[in-house]
PDBQT receptor file of N, H, CA, C and O in Angstrom, charges set to zero:
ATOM      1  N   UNK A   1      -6.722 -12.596  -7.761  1.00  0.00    +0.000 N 
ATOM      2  CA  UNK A   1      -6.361 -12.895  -9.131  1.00  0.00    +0.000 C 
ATOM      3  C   UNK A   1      -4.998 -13.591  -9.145  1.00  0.00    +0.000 C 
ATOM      4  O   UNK A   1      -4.078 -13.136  -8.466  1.00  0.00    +0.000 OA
ATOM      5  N   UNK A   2      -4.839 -14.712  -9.921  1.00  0.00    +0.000 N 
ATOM      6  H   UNK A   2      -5.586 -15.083 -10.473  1.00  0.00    +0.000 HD
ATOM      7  CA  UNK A   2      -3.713 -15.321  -9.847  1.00  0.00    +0.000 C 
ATOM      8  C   UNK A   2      -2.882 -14.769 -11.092  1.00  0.00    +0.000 C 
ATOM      9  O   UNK A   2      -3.316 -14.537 -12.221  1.00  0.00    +0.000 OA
ATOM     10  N   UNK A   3      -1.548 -14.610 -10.599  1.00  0.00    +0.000 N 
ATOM     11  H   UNK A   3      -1.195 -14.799  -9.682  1.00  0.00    +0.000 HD
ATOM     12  CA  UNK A   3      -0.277 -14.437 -11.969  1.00  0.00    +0.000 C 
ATOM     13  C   UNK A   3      -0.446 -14.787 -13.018  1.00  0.00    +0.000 C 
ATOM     14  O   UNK A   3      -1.106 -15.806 -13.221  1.00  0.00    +0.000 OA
ATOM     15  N   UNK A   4       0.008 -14.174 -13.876  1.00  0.00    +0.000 N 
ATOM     16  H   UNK A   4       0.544 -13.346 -13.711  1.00  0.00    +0.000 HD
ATOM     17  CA  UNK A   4       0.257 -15.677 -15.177  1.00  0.00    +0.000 C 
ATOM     18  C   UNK A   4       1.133 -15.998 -14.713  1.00  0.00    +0.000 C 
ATOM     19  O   UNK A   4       0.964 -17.206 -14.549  1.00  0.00    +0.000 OA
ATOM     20  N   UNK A   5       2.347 -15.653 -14.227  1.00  0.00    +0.000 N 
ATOM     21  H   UNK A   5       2.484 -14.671 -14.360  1.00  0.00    +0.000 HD
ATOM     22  CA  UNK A   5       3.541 -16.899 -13.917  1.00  0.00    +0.000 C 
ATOM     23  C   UNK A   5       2.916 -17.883 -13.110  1.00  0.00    +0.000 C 
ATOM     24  O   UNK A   5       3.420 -18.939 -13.491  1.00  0.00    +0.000 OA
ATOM     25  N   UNK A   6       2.021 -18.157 -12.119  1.00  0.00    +0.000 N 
ATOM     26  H   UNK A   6       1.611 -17.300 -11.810  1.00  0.00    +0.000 HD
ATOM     27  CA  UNK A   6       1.792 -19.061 -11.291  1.00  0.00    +0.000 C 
ATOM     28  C   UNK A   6       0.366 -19.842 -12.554  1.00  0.00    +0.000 C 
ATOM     29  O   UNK A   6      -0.121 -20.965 -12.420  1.00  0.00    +0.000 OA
ATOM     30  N   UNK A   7       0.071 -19.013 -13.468  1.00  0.00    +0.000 N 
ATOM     31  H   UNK A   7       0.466 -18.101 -13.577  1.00  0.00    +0.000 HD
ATOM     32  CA  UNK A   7      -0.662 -19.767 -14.007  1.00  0.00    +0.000 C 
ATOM     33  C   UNK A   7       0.121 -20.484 -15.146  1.00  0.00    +0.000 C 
ATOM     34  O   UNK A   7      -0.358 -21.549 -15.536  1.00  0.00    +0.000 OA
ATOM     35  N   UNK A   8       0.957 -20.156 -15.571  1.00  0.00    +0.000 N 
ATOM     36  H   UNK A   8       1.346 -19.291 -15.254  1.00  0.00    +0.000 HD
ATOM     37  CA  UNK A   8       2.237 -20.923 -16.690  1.00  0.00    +0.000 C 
ATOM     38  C   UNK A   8       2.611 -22.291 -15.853  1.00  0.00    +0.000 C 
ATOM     39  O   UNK A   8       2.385 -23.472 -16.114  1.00  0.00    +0.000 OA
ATOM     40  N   UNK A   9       3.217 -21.713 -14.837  1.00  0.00    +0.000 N 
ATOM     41  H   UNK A   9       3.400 -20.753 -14.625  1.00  0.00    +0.000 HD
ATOM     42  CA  UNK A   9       3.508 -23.407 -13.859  1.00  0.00    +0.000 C 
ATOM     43  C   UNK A   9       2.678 -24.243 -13.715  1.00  0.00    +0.000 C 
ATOM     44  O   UNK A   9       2.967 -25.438 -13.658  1.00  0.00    +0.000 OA
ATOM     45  N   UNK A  10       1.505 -23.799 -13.628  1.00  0.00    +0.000 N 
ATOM     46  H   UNK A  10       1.271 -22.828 -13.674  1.00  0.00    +0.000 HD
ATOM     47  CA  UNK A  10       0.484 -24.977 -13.156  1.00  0.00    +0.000 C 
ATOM     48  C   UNK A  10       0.458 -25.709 -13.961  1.00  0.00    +0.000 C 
ATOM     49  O   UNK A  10       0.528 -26.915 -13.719  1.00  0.00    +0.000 OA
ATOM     50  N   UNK A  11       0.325 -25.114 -15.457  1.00  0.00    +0.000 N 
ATOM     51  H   UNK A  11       0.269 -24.135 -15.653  1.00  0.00    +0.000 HD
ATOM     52  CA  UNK A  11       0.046 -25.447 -16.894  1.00  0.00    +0.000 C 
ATOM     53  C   UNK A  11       0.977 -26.442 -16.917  1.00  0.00    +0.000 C 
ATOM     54  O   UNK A  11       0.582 -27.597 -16.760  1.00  0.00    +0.000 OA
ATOM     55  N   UNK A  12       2.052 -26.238 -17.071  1.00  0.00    +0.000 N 
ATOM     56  H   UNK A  12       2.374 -25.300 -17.199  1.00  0.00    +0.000 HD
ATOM     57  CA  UNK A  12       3.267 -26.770 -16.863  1.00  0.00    +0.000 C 
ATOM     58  C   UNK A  12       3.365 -28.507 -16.493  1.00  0.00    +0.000 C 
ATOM     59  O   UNK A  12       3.796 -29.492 -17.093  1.00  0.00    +0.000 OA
ATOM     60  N   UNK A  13       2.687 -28.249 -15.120  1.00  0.00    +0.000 N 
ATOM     61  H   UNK A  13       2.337 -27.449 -14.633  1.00  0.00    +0.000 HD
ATOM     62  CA  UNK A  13       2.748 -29.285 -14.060  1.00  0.00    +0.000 C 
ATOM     63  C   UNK A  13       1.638 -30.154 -14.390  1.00  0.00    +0.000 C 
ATOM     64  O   UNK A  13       1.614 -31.273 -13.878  1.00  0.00    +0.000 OA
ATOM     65  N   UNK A  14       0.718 -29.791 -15.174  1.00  0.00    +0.000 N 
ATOM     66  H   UNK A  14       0.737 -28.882 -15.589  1.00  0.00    +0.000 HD
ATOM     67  CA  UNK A  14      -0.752 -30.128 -15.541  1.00  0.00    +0.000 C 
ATOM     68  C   UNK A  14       0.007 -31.180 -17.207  1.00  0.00    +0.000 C 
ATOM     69  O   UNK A  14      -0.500 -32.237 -17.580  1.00  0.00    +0.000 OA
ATOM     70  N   UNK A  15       0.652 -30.833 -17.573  1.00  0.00    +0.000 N 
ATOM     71  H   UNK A  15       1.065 -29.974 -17.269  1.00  0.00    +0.000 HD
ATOM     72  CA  UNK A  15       1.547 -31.413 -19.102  1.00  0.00    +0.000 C 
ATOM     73  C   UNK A  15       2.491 -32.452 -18.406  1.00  0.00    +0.000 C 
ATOM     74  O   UNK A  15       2.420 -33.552 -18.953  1.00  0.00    +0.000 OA
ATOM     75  N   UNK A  16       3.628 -32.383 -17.008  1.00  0.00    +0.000 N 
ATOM     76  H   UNK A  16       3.686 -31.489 -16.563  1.00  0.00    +0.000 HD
ATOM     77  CA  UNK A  16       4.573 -33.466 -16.904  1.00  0.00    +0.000 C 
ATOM     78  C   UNK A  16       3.423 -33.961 -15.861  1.00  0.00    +0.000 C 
ATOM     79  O   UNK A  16       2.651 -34.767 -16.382  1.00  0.00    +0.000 OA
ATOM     80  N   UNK A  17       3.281 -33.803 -15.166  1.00  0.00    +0.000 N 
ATOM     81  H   UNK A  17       3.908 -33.149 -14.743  1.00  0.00    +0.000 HD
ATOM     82  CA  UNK A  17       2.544 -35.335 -14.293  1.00  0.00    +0.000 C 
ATOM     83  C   UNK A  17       2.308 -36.236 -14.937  1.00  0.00    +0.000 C 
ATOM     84  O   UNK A  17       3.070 -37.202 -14.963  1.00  0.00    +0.000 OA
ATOM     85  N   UNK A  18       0.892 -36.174 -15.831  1.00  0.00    +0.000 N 
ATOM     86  H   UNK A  18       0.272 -35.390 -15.810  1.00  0.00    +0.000 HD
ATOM     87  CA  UNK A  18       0.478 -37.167 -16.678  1.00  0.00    +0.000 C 
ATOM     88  C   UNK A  18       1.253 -37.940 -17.198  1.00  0.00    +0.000 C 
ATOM     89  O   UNK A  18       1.274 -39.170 -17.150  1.00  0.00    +0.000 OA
ATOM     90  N   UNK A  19       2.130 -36.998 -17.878  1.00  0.00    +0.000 N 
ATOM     91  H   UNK A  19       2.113 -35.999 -17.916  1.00  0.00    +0.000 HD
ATOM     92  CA  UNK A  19       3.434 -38.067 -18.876  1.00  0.00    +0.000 C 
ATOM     93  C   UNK A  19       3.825 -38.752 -17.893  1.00  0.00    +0.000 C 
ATOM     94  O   UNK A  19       3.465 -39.923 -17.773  1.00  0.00    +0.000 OA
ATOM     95  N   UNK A  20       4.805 -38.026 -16.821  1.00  0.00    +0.000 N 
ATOM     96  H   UNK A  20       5.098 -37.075 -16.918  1.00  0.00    +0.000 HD
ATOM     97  CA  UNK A  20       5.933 -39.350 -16.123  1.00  0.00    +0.000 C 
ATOM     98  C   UNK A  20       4.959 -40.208 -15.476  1.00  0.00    +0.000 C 
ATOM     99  O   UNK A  20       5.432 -41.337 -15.345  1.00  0.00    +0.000 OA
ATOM    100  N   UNK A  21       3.604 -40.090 -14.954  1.00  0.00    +0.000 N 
ATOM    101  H   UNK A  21       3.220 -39.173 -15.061  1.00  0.00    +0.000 HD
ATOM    102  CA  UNK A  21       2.784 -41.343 -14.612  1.00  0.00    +0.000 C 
ATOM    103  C   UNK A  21       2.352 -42.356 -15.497  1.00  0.00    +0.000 C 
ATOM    104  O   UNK A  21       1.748 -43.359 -15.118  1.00  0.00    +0.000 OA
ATOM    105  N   UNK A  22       2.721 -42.056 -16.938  1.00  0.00    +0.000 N 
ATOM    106  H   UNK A  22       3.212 -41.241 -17.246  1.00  0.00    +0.000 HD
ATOM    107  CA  UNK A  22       2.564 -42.662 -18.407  1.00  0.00    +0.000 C 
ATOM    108  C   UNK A  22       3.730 -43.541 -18.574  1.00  0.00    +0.000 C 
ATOM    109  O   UNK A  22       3.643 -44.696 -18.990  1.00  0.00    +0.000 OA
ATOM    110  N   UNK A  23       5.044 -42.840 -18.167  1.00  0.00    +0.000 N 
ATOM    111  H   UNK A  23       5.114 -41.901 -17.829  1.00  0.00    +0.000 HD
ATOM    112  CA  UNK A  23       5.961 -43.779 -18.026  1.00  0.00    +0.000 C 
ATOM    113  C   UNK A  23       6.425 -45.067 -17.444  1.00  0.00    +0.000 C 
ATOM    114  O   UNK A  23       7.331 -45.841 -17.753  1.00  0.00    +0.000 OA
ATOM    115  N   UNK A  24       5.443 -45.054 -16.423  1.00  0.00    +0.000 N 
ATOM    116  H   UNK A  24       4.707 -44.425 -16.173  1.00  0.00    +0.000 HD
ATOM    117  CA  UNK A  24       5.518 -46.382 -15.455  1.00  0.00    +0.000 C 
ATOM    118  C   UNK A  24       4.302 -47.570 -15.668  1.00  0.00    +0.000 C 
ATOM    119  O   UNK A  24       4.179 -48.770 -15.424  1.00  0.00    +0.000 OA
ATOM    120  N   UNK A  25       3.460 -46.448 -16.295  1.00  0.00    +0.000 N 
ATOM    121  H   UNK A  25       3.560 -45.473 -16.494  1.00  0.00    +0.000 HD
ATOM    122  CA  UNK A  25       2.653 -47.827 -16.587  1.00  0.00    +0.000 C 
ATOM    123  C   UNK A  25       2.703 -48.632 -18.305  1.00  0.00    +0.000 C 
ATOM    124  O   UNK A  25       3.077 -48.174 -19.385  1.00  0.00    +0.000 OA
ATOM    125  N   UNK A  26       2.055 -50.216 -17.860  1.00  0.00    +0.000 N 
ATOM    126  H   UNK A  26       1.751 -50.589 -16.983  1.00  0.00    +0.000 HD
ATOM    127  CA  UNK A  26       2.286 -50.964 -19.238  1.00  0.00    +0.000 C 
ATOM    128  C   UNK A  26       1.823 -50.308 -20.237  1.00  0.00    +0.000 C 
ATOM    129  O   UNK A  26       0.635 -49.986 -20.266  1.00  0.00    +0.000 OA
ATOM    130  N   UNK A  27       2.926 -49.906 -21.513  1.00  0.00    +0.000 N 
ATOM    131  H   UNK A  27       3.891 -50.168 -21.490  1.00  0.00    +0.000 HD
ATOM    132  CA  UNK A  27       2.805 -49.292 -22.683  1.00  0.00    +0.000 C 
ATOM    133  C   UNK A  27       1.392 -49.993 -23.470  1.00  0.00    +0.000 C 
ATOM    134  O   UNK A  27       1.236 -51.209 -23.574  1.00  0.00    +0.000 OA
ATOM    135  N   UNK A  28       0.520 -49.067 -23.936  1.00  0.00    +0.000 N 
ATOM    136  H   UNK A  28       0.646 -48.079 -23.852  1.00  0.00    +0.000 HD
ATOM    137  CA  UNK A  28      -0.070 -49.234 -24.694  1.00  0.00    +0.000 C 
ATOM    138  C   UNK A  28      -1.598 -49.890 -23.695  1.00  0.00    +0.000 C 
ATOM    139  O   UNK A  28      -2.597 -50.436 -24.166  1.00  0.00    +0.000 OA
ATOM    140  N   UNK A  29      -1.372 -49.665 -22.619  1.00  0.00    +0.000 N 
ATOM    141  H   UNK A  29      -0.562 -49.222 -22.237  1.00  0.00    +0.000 HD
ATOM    142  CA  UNK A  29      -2.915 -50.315 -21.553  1.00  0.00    +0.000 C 
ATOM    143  C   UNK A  29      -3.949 -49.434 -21.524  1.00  0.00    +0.000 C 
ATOM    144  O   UNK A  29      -3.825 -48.643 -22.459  1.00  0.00    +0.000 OA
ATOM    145  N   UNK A  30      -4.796 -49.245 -20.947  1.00  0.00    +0.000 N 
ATOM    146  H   UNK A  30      -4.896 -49.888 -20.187  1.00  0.00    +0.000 HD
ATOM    147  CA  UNK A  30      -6.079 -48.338 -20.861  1.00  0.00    +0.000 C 
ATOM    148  C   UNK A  30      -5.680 -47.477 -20.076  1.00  0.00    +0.000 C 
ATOM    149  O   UNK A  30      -6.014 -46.386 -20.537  1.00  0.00    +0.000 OA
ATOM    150  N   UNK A  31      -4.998 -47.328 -18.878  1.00  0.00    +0.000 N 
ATOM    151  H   UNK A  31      -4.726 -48.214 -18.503  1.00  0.00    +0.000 HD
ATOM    152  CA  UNK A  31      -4.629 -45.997 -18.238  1.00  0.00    +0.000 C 
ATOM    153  C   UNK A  31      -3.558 -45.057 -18.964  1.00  0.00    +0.000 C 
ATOM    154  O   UNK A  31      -3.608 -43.838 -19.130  1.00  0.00    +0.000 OA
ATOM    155  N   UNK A  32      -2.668 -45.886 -19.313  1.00  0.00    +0.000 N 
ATOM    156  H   UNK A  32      -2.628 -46.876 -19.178  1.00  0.00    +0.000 HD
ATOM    157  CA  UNK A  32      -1.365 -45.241 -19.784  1.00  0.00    +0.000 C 
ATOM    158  C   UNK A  32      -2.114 -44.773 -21.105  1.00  0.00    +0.000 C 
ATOM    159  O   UNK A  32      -1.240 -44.127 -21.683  1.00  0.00    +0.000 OA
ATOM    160  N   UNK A  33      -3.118 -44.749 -21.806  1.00  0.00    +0.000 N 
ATOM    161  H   UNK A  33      -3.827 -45.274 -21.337  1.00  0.00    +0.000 HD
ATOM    162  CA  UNK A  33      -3.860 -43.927 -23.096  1.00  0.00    +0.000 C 
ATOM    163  C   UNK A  33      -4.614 -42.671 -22.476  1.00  0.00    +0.000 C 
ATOM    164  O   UNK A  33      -4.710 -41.612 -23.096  1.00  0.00    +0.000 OA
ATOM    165  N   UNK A  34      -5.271 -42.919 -20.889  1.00  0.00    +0.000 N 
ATOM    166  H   UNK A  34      -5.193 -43.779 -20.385  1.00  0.00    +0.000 HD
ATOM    167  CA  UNK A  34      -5.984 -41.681 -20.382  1.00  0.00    +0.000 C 
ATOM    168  C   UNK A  34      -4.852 -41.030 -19.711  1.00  0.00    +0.000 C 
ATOM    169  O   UNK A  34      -5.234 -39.890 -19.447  1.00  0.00    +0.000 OA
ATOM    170  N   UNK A  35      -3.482 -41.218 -19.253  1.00  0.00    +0.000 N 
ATOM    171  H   UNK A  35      -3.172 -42.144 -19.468  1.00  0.00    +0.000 HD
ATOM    172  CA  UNK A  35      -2.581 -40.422 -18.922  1.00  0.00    +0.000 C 
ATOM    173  C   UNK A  35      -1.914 -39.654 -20.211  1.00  0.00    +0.000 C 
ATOM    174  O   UNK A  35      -1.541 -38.486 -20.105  1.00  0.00    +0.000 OA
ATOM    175  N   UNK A  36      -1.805 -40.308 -21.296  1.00  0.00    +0.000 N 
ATOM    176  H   UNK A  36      -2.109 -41.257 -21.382  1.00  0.00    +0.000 HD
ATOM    177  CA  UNK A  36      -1.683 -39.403 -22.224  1.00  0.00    +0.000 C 
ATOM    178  C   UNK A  36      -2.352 -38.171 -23.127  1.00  0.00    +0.000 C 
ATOM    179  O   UNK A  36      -2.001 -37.132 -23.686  1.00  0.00    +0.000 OA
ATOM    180  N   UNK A  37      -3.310 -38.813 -22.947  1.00  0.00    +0.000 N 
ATOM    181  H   UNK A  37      -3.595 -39.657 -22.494  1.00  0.00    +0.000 HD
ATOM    182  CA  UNK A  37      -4.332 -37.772 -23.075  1.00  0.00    +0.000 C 
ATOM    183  C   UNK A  37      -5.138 -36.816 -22.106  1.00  0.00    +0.000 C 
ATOM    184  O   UNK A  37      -6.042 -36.084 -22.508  1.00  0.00    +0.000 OA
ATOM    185  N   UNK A  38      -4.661 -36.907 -20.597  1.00  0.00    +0.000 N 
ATOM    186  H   UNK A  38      -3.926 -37.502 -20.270  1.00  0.00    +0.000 HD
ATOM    187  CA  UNK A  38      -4.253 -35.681 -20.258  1.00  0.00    +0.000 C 
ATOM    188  C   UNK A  38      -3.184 -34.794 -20.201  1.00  0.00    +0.000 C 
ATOM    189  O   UNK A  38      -3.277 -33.592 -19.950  1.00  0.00    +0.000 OA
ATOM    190  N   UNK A  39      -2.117 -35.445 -20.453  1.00  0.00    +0.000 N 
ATOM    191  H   UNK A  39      -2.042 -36.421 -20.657  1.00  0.00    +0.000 HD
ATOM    192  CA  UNK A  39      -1.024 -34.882 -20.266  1.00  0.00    +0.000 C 
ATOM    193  C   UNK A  39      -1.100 -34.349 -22.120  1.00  0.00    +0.000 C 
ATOM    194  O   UNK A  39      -0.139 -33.653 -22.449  1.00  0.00    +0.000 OA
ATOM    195  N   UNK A  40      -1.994 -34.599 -23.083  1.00  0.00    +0.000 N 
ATOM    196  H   UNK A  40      -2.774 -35.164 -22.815  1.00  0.00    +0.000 HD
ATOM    197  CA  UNK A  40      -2.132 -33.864 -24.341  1.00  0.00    +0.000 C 
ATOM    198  C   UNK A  40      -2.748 -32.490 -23.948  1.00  0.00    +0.000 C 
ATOM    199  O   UNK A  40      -2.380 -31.419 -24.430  1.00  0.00    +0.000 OA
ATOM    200  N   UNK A  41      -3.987 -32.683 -22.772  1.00  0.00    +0.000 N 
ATOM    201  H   UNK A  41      -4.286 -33.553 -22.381  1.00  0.00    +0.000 HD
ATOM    202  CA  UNK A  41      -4.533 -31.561 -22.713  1.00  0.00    +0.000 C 
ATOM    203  C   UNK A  41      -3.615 -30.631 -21.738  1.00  0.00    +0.000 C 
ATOM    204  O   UNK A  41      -3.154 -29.530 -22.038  1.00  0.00    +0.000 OA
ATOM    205  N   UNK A  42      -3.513 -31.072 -20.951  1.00  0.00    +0.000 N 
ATOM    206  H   UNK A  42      -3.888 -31.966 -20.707  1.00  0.00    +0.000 HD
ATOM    207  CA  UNK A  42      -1.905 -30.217 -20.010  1.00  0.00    +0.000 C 
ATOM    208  C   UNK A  42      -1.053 -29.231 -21.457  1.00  0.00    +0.000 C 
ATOM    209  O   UNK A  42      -0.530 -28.121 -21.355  1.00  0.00    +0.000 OA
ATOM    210  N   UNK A  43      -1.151 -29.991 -22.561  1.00  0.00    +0.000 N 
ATOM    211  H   UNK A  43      -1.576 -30.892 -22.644  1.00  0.00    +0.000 HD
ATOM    212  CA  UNK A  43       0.225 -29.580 -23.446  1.00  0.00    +0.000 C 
ATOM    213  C   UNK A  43      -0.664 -28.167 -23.926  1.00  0.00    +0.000 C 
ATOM    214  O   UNK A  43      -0.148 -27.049 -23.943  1.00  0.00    +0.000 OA
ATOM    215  N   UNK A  44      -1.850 -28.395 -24.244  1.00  0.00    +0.000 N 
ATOM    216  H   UNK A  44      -2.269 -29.302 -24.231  1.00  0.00    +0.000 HD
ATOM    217  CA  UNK A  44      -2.339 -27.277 -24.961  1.00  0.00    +0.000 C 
ATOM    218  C   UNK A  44      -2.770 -26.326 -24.462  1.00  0.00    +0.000 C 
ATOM    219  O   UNK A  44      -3.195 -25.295 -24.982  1.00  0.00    +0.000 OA
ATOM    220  N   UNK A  45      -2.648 -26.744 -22.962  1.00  0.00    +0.000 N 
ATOM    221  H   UNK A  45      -2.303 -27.582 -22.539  1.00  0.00    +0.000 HD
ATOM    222  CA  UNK A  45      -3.531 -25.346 -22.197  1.00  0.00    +0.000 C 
ATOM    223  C   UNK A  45      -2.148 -24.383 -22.056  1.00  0.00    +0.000 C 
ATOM    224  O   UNK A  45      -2.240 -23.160 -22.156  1.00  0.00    +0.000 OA
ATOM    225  N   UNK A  46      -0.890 -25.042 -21.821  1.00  0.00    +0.000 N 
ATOM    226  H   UNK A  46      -0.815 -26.036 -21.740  1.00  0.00    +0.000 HD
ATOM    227  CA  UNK A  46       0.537 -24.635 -21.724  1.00  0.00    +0.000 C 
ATOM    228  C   UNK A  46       0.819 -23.816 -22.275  1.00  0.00    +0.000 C 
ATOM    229  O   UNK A  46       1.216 -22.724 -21.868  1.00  0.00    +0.000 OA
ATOM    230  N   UNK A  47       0.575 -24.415 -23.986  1.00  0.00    +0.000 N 
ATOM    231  H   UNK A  47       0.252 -25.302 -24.317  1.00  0.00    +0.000 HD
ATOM    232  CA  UNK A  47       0.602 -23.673 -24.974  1.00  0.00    +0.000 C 
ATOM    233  C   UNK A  47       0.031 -22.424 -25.538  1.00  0.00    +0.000 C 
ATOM    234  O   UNK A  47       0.618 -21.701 -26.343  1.00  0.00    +0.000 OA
ATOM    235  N   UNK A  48      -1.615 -22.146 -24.871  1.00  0.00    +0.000 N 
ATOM    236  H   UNK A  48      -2.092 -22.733 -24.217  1.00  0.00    +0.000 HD
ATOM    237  CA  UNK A  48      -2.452 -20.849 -24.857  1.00  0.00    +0.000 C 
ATOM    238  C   UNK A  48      -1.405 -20.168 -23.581  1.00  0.00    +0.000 C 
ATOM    239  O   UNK A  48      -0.460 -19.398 -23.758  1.00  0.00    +0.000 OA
ATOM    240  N   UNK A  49      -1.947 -20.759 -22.188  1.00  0.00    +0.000 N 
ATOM    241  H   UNK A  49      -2.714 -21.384 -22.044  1.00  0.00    +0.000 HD
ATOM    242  CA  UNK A  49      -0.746 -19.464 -21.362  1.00  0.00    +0.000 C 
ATOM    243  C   UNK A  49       0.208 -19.220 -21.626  1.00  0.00    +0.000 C 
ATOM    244  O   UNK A  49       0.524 -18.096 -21.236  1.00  0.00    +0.000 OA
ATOM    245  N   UNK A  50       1.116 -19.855 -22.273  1.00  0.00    +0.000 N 
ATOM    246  H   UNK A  50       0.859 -20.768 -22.590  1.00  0.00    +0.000 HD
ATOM    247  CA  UNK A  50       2.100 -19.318 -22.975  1.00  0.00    +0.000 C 
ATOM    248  C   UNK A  50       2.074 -18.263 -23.998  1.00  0.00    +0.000 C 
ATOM    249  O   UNK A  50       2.796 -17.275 -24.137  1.00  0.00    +0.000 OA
ATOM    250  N   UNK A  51       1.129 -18.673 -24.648  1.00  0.00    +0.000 N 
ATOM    251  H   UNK A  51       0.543 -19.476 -24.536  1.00  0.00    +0.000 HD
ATOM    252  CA  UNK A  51       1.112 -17.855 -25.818  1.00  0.00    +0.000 C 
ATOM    253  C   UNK A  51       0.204 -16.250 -25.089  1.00  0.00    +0.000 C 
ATOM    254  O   UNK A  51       0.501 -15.223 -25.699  1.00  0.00    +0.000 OA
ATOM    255  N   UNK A  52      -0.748 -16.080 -23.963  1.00  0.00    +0.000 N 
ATOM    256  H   UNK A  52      -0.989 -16.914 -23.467  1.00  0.00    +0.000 HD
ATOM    257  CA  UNK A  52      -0.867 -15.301 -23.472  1.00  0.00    +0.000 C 
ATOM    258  C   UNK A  52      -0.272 -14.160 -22.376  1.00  0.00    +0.000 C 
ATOM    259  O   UNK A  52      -0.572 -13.027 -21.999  1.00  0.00    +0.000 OA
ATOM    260  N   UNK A  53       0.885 -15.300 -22.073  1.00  0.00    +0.000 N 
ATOM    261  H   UNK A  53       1.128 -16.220 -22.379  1.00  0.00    +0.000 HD
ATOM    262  CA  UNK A  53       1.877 -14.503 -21.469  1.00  0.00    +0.000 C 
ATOM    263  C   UNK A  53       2.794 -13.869 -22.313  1.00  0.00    +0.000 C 
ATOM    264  O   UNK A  53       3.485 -13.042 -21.718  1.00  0.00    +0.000 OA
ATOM    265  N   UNK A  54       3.023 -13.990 -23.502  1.00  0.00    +0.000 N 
ATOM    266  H   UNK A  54       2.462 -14.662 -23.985  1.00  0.00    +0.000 HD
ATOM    267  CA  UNK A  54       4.116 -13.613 -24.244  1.00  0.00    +0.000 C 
ATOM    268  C   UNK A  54       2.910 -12.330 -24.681  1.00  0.00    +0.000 C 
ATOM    269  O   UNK A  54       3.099 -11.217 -24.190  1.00  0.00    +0.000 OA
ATOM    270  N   UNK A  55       1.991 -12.491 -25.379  1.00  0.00    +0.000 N 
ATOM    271  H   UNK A  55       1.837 -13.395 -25.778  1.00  0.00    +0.000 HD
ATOM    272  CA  UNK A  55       1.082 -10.880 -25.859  1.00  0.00    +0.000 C 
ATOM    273  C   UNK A  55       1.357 -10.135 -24.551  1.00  0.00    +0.000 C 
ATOM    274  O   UNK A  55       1.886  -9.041 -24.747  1.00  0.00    +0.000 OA
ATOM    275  N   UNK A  56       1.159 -10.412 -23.397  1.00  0.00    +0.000 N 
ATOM    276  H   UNK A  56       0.729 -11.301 -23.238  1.00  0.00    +0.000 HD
ATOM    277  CA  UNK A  56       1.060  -9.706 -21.770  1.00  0.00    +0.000 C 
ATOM    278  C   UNK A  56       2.173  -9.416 -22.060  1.00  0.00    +0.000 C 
ATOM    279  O   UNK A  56       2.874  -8.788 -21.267  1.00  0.00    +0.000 OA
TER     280      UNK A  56
């Protein structure tokens, strides 16, 4: 069984990758829209382990 702390980080890491790989590519292109929109879903899964670590 994994932590929630090791599951908060992942979350975490799952929200900045996407972005800073969003940062380098040309604003507004077809990848830099699917890097943001994982790095949207990174944000919300963050946001449940978070919010499940804090009830824990």
């Amino acid at each position: 069984m994994v932590s929630q702390e090791v599951r908060l980080i992942a979350a975490a890491l799952l929200a900045a990758i996407p972005l800073r790989a969003a940062g380098s590519q040309e604003p507004l292109s077809g990848f830099w829209f699917v890097l943001l929109s994982g790095s949207l879903l990174g944000v919300i899964l963050l946001i449940r382990e978070y919010r499940q670590y804090q009830a824990g």
